[in-house]
Gaussian input, Z-matrix of N, CA and C with variables (Angstrom, degrees):
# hf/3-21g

backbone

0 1
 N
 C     1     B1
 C     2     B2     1     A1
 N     3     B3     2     A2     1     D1
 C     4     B4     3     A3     2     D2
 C     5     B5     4     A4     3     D3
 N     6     B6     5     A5     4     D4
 C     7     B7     6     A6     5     D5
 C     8     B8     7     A7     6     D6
 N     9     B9     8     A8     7     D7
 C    10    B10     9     A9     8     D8
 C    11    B11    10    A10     9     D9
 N    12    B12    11    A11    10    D10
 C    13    B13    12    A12    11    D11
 C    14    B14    13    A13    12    D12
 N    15    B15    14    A14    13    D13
 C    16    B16    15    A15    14    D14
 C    17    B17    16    A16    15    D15
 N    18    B18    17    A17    16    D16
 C    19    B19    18    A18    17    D17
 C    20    B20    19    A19    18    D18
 N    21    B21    20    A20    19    D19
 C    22    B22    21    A21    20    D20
 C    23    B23    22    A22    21    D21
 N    24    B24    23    A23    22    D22
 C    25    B25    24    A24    23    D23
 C    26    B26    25    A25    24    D24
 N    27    B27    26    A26    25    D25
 C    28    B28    27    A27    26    D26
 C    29    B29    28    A28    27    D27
 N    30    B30    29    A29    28    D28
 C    31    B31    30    A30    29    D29
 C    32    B32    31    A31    30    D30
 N    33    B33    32    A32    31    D31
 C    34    B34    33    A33    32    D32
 C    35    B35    34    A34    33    D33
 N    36    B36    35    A35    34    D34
 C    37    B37    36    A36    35    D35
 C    38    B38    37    A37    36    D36
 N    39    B39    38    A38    37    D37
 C    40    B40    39    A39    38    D38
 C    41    B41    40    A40    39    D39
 N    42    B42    41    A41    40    D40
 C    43    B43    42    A42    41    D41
 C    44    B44    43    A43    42    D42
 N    45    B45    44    A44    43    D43
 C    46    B46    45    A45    44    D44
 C    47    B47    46    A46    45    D45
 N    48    B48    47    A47    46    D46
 C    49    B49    48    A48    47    D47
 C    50    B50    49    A49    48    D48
 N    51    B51    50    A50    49    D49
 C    52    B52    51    A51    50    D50
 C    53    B53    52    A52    51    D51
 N    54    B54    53    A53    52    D52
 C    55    B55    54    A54    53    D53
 C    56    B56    55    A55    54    D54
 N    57    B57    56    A56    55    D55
 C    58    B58    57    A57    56    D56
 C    59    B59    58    A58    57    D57
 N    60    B60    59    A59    58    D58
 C    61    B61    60    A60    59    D59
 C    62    B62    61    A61    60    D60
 N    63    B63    62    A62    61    D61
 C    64    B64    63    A63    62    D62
 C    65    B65    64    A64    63    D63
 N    66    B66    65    A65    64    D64
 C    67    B67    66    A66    65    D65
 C    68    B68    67    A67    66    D66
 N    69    B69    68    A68    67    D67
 C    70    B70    69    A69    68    D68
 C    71    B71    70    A70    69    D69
 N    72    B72    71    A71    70    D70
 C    73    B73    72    A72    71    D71
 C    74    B74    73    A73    72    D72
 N    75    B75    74    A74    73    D73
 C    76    B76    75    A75    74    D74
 C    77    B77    76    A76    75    D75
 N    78    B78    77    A77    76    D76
 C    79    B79    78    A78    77    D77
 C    80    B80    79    A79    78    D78
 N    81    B81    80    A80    79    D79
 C    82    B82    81    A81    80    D80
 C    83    B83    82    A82    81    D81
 N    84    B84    83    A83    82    D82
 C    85    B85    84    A84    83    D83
 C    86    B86    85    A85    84    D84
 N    87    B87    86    A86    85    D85
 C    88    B88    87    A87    86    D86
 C    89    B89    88    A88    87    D87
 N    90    B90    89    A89    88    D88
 C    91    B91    90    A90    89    D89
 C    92    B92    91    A91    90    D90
 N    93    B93    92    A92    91    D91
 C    94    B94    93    A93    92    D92
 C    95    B95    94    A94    93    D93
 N    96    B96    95    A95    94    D94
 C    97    B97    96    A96    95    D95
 C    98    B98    97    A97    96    D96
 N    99    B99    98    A98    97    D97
 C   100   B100    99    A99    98    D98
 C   101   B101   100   A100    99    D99
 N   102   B102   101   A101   100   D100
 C   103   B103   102   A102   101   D101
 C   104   B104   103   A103   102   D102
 N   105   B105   104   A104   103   D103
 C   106   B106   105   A105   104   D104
 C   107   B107   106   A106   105   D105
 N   108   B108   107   A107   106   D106
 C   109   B109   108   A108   107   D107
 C   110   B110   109   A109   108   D108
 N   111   B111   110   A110   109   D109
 C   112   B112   111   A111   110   D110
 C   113   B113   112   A112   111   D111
 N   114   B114   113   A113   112   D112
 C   115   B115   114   A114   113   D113
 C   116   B116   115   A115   114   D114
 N   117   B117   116   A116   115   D115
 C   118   B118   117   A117   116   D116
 C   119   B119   118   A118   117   D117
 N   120   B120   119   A119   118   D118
 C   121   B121   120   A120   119   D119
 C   122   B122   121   A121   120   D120
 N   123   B123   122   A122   121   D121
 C   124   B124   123   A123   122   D122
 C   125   B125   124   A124   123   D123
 N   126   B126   125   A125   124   D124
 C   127   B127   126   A126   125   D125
 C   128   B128   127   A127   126   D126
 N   129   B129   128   A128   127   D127
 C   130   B130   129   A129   128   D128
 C   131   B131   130   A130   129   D129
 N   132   B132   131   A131   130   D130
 C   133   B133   132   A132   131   D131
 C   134   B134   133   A133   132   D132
 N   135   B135   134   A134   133   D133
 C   136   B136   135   A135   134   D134
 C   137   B137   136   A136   135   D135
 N   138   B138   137   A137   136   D136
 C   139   B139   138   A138   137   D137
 C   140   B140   139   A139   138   D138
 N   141   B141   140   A140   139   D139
 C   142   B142   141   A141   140   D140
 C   143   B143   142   A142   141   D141
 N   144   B144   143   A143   142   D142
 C   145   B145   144   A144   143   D143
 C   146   B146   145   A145   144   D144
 N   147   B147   146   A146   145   D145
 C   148   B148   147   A147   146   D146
 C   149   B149   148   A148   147   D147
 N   150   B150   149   A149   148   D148
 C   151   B151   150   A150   149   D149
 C   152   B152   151   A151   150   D150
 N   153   B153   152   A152   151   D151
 C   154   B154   153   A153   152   D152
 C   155   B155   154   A154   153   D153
 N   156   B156   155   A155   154   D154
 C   157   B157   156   A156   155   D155
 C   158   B158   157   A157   156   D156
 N   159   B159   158   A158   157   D157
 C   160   B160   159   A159   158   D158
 C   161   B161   160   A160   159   D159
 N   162   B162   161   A161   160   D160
 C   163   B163   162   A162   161   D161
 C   164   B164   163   A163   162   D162
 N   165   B165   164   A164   163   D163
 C   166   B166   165   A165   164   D164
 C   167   B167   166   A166   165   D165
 N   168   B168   167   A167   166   D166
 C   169   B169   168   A168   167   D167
 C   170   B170   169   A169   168   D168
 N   171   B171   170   A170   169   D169
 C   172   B172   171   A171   170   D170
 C   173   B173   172   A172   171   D171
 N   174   B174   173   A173   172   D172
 C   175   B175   174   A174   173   D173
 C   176   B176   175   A175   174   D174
 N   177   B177   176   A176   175   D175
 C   178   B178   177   A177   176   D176
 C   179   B179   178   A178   177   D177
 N   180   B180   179   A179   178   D178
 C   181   B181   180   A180   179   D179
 C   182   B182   181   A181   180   D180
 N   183   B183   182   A182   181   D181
 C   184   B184   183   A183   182   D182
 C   185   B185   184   A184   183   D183
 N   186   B186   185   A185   184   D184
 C   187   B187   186   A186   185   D185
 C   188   B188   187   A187   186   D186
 N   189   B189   188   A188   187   D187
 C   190   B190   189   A189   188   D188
 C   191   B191   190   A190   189   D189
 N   192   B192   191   A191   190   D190
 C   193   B193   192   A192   191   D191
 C   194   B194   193   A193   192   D192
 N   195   B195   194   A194   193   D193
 C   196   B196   195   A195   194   D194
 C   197   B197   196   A196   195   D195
 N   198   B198   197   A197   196   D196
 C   199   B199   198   A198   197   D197
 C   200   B200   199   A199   198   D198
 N   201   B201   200   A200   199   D199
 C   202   B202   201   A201   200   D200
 C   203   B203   202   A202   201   D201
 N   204   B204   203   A203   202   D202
 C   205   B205   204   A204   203   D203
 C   206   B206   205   A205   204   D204
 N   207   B207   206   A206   205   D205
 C   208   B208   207   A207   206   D206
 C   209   B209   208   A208   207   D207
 N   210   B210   209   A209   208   D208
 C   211   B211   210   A210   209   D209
 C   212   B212   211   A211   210   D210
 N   213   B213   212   A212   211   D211
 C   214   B214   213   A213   212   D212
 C   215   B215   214   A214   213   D213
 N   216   B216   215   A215   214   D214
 C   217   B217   216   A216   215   D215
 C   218   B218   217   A217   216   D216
 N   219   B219   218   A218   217   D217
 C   220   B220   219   A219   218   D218
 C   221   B221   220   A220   219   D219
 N   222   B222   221   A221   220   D220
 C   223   B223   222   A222   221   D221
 C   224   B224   223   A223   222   D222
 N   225   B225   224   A224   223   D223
 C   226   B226   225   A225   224   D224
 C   227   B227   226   A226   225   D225
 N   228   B228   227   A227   226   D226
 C   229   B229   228   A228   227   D227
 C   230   B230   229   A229   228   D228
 N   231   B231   230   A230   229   D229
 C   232   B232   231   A231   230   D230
 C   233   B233   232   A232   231   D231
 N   234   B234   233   A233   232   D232
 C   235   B235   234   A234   233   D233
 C   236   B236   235   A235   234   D234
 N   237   B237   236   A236   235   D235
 C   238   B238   237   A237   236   D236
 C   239   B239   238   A238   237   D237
 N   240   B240   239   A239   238   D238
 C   241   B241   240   A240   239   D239
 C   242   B242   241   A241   240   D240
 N   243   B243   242   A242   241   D241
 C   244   B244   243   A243   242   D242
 C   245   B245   244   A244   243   D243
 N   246   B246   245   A245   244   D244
 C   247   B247   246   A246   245   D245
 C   248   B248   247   A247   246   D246
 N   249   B249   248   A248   247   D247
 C   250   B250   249   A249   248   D248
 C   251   B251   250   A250   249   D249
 N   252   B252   251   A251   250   D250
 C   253   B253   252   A252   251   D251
 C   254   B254   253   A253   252   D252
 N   255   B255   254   A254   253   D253
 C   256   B256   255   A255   254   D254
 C   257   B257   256   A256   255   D255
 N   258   B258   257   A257   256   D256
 C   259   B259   258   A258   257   D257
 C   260   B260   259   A259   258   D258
 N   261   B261   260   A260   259   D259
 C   262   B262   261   A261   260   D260
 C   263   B263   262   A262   261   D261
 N   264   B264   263   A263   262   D262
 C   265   B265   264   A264   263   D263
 C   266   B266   265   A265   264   D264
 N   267   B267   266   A266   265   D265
 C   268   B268   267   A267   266   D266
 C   269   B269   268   A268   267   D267
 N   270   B270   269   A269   268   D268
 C   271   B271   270   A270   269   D269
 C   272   B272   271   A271   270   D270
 N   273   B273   272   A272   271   D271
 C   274   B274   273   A273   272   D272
 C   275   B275   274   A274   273   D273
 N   276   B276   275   A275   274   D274
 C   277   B277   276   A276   275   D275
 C   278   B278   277   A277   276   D276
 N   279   B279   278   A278   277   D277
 C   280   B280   279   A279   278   D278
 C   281   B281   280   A280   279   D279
 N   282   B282   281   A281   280   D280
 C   283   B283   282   A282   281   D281
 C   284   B284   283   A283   282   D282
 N   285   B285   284   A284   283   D283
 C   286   B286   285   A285   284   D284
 C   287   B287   286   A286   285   D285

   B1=1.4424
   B2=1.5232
   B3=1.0192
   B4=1.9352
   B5=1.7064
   B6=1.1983
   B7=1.0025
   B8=2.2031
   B9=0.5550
   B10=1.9767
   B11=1.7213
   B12=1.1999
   B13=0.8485
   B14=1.5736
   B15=1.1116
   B16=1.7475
   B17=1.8486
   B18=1.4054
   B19=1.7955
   B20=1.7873
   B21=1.8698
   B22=1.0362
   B23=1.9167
   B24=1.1750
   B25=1.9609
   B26=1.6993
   B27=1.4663
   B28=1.2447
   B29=1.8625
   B30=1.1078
   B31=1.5972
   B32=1.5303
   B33=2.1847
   B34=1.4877
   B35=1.0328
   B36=2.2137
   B37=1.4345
   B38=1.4643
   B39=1.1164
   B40=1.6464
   B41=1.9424
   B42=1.2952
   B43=1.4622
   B44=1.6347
   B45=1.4171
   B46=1.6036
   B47=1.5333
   B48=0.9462
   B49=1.4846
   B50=1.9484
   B51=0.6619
   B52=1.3705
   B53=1.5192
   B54=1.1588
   B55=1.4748
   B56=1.5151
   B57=1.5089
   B58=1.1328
   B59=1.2934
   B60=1.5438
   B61=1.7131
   B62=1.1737
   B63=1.2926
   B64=1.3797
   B65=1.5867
   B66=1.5992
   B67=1.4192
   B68=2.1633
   B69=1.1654
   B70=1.5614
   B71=1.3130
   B72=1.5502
   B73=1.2918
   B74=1.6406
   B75=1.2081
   B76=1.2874
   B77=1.5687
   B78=1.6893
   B79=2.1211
   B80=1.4072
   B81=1.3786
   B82=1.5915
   B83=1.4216
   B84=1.7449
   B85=1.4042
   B86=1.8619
   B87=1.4468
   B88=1.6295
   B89=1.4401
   B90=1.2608
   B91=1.3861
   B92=1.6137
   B93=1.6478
   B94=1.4678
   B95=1.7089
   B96=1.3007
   B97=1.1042
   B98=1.9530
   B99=1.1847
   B100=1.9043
   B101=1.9093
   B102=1.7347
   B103=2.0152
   B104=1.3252
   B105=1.3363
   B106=2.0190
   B107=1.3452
   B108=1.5912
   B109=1.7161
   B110=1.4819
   B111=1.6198
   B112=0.9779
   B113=1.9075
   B114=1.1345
   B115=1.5611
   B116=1.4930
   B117=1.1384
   B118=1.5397
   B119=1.4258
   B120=1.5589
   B121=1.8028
   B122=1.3084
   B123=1.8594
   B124=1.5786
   B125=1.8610
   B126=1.3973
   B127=0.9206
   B128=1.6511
   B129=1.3089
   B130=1.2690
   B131=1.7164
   B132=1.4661
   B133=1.8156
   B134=1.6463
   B135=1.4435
   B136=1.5274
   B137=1.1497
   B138=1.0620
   B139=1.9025
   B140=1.1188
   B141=1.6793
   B142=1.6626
   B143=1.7151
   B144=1.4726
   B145=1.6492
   B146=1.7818
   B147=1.7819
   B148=1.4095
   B149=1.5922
   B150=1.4092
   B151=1.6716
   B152=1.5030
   B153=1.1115
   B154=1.9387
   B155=2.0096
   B156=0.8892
   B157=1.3671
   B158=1.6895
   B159=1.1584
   B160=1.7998
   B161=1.4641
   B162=1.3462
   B163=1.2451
   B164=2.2163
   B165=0.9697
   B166=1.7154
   B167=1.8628
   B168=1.3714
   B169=1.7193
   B170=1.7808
   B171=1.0456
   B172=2.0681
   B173=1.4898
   B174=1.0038
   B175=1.7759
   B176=1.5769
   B177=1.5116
   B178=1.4861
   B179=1.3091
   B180=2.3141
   B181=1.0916
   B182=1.4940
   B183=1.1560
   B184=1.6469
   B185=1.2442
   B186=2.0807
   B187=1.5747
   B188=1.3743
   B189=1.4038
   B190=1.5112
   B191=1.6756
   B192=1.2353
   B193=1.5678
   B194=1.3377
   B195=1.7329
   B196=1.9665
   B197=1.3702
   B198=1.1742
   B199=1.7323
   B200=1.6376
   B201=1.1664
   B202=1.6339
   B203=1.6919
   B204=1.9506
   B205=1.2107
   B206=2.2025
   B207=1.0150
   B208=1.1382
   B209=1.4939
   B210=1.2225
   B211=1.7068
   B212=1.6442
   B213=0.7906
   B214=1.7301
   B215=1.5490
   B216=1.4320
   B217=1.5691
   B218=1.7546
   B219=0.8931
   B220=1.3308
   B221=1.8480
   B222=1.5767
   B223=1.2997
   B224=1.7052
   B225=1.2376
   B226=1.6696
   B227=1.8243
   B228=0.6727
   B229=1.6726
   B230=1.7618
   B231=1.4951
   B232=1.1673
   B233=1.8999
   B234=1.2572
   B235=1.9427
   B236=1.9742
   B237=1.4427
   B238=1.5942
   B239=1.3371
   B240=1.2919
   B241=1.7419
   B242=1.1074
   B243=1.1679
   B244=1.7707
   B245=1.6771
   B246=1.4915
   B247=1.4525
   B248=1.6516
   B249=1.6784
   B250=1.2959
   B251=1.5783
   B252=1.0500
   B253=1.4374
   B254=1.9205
   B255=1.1032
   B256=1.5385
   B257=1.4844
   B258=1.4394
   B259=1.9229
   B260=1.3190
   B261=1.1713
   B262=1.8888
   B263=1.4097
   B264=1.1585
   B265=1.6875
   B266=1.8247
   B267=1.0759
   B268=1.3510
   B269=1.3371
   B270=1.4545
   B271=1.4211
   B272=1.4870
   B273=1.4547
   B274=1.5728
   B275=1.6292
   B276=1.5718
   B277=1.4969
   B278=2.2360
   B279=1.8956
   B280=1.4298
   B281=1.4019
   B282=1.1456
   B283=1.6445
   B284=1.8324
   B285=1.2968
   B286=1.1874
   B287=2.0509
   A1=109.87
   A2=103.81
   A3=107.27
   A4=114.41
   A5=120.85
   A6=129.91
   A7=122.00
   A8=116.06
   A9=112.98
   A10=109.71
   A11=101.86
   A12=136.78
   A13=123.22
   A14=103.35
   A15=117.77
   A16=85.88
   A17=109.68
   A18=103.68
   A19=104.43
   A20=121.93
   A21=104.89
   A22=85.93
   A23=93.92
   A24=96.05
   A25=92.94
   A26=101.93
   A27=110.62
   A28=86.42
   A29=139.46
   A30=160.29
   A31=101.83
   A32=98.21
   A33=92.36
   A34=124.17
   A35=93.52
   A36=105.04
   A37=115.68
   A38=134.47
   A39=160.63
   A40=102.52
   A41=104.11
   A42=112.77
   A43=109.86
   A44=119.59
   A45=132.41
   A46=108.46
   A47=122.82
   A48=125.79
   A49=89.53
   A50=130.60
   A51=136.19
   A52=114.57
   A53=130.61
   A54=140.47
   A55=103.48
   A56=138.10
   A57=113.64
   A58=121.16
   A59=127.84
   A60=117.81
   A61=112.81
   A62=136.35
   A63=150.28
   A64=95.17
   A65=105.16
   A66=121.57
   A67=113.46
   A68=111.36
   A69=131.56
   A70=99.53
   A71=135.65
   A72=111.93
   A73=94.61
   A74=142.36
   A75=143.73
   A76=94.94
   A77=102.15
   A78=102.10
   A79=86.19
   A80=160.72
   A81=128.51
   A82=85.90
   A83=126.41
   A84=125.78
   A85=116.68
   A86=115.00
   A87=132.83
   A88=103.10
   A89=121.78
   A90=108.95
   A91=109.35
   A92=103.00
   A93=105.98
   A94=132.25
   A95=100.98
   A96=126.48
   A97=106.56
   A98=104.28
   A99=134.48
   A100=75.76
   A101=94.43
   A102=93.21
   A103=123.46
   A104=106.03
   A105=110.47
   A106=96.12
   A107=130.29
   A108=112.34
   A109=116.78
   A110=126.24
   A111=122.93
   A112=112.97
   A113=94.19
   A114=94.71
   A115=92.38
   A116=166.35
   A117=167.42
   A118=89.53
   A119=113.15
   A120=94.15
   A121=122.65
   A122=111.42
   A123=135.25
   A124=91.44
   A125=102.58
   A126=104.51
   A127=154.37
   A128=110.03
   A129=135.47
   A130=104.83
   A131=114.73
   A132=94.30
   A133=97.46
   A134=123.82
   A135=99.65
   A136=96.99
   A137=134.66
   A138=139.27
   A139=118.23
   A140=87.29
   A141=107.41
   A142=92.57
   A143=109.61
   A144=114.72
   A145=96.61
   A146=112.34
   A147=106.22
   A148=103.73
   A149=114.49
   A150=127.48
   A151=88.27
   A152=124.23
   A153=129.74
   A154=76.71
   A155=135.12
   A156=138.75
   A157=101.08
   A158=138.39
   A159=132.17
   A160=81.19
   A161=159.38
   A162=136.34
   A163=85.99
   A164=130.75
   A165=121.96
   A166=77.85
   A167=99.55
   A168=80.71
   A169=122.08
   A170=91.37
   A171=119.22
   A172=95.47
   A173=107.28
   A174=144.73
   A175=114.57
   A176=108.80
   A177=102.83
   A178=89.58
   A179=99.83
   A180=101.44
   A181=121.16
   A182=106.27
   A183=107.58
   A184=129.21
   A185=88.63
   A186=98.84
   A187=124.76
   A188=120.01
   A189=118.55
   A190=121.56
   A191=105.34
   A192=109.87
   A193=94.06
   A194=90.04
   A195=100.42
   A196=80.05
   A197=142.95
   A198=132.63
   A199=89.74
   A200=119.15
   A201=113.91
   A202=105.58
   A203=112.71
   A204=104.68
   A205=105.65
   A206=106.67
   A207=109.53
   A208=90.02
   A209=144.76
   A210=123.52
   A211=109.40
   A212=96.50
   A213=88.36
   A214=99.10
   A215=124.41
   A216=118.37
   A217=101.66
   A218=131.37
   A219=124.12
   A220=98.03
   A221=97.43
   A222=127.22
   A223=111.63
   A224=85.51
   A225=99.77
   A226=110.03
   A227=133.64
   A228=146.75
   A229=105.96
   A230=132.68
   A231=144.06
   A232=110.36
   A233=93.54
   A234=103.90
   A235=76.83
   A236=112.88
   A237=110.18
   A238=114.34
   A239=117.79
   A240=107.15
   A241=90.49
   A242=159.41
   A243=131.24
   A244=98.22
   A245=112.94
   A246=112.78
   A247=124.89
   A248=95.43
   A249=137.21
   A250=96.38
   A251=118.96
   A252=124.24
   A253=117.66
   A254=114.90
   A255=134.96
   A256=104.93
   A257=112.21
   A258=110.48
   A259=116.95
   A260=110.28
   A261=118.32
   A262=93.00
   A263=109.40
   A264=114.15
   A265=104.77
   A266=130.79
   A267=142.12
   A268=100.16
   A269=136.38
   A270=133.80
   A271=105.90
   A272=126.33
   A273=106.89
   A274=121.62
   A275=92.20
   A276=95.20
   A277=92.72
   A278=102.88
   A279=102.73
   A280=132.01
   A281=113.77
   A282=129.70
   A283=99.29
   A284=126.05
   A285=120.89
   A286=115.26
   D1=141.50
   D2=179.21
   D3=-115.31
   D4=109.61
   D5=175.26
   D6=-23.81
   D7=130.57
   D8=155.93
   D9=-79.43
   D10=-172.14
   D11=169.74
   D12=-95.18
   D13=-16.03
   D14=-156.69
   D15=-108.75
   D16=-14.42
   D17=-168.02
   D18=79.77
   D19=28.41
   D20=179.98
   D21=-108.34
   D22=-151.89
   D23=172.16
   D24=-157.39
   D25=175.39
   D26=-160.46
   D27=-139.23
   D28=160.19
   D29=117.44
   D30=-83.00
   D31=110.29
   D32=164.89
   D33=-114.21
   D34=34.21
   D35=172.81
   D36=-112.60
   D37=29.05
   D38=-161.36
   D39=-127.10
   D40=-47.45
   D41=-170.68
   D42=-43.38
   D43=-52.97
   D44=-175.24
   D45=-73.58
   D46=3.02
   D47=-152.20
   D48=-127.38
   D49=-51.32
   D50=172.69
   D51=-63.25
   D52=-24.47
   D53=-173.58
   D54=-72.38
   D55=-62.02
   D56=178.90
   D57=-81.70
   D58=4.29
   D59=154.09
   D60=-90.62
   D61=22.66
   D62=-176.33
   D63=-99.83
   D64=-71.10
   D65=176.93
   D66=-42.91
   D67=-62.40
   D68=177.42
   D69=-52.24
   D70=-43.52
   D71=-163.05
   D72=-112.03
   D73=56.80
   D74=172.17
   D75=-140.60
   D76=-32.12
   D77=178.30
   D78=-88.35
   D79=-8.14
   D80=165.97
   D81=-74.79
   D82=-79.34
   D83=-169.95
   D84=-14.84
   D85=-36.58
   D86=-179.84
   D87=-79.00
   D88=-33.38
   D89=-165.61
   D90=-99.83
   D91=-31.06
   D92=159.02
   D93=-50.89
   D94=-49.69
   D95=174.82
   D96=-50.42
   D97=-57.30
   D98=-162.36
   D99=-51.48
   D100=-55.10
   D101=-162.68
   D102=-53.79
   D103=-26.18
   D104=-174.44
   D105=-73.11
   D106=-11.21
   D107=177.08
   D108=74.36
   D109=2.18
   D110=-164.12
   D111=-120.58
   D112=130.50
   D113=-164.79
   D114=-66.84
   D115=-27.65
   D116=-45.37
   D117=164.01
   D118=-59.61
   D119=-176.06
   D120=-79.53
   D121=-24.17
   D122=175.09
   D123=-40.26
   D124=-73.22
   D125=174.57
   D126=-35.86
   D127=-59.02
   D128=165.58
   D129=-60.78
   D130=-40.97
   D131=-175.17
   D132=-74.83
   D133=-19.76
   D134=-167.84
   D135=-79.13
   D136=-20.53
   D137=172.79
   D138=-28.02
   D139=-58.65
   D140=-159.80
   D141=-67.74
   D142=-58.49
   D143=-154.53
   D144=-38.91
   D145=-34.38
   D146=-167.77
   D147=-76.32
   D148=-32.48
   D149=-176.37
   D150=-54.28
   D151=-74.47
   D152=-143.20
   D153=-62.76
   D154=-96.62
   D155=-158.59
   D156=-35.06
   D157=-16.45
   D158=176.36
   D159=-109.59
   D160=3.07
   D161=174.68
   D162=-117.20
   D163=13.98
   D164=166.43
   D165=-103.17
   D166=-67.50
   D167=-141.55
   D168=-46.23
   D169=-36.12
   D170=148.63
   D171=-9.62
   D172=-93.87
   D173=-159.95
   D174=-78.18
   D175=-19.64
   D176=177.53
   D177=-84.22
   D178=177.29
   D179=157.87
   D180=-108.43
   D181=-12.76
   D182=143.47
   D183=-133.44
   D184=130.50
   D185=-171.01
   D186=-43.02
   D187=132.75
   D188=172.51
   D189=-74.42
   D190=143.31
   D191=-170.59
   D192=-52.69
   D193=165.91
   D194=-170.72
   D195=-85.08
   D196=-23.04
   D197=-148.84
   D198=-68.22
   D199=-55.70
   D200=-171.68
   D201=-33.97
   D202=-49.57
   D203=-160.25
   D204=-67.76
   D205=-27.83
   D206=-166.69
   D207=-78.46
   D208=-78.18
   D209=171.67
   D210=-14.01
   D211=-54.61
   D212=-160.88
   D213=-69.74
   D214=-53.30
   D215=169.33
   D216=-45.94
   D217=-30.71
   D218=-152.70
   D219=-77.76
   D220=-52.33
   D221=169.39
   D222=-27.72
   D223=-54.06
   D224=-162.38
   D225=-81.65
   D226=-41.82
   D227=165.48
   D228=-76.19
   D229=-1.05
   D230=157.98
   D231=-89.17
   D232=-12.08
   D233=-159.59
   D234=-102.30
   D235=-70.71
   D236=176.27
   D237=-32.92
   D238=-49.64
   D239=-168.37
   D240=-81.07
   D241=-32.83
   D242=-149.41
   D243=-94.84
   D244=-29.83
   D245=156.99
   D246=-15.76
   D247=-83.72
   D248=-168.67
   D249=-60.82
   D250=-50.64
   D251=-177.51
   D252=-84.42
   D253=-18.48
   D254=141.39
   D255=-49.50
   D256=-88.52
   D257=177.52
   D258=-29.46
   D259=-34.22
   D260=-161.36
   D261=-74.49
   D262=-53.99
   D263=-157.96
   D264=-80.30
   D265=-20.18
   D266=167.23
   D267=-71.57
   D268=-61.47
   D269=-172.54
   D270=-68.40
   D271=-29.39
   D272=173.71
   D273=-84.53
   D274=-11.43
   D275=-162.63
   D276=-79.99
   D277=-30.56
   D278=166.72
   D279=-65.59
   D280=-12.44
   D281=179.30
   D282=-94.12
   D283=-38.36
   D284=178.18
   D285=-46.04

């Protein structure tokens, strides 16, 4: 562990380990979202994912890297396409 400045500490062996459940649970949040069909909730959850990350760095005492927020955006528009591309491949495979 490495000390701050602030008297907090950091594990910068936790950091890599959190990145792909960061990624996985922003693509269910995308694919959940993708299922209600509604441009309004598409919308509103990517809101939030940006809201909850400006309401941590807020509230932490040290700000979290932006990289987390962009995984998780990344996450989430990775959860939309496999959706969309899920439907596609179900509707041709039903027309077959």
């Amino acid at each position: 562990m490495q000390p701050f400045l602030n008297g907090g500490f950091i594990d910068s062996g936790h950091s890599k380990r959190r990145s792909p459940l960061i990624f996985l649970t922003s693509m269910v949040i995308g694919i959940s979202a993708g299922l209600m069909r509604s441009v309004t909730s598409v919308a509103l959850a990517g809101l939030l994912i940006c809201l909850s990350f400006g309401v941590a760095t807020l509230l932490s005492s040290s700000a979290p890297s932006l990289m987390w927020l962009v995984v998780a955006i990344a996450g989430y528009n990775v959860g939309l396409i496999n959706l969309v591309l899920g439907m596609l491949l179900v509707q041709r495979l039903r027309a077959a």
